[in-house]
C-alpha positions, 0 to 999 in steps of 0.5 A: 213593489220595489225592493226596499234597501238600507245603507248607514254611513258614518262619518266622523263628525270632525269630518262633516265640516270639512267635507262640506267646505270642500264641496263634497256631497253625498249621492248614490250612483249606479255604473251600468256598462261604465255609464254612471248615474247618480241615482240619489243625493243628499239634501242640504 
């Protein structure tokens, strides 16, 4: 069985929309020897 973890991130609503028009996205990444991999990213 796989460790289960819990991450919130708050983000000021008045933020949200600029973000997005900004092409920011979400994800979770993971640097193994300076190897990066996006490991989950949010849906749309």
């Amino acid at each position: 069985m796989s460790a289960k973890y819990t991450i919130n991130v708050l983000i000021d609503p008045a933020q949200v929309e600029i973000l997005r028009k900004g092409g920011f996205k979400l994800c979770l990444a993971k640097d193994t020897n300076h190897d990066v991999d996006v490991i989950w990213q949010a849906a749309e």
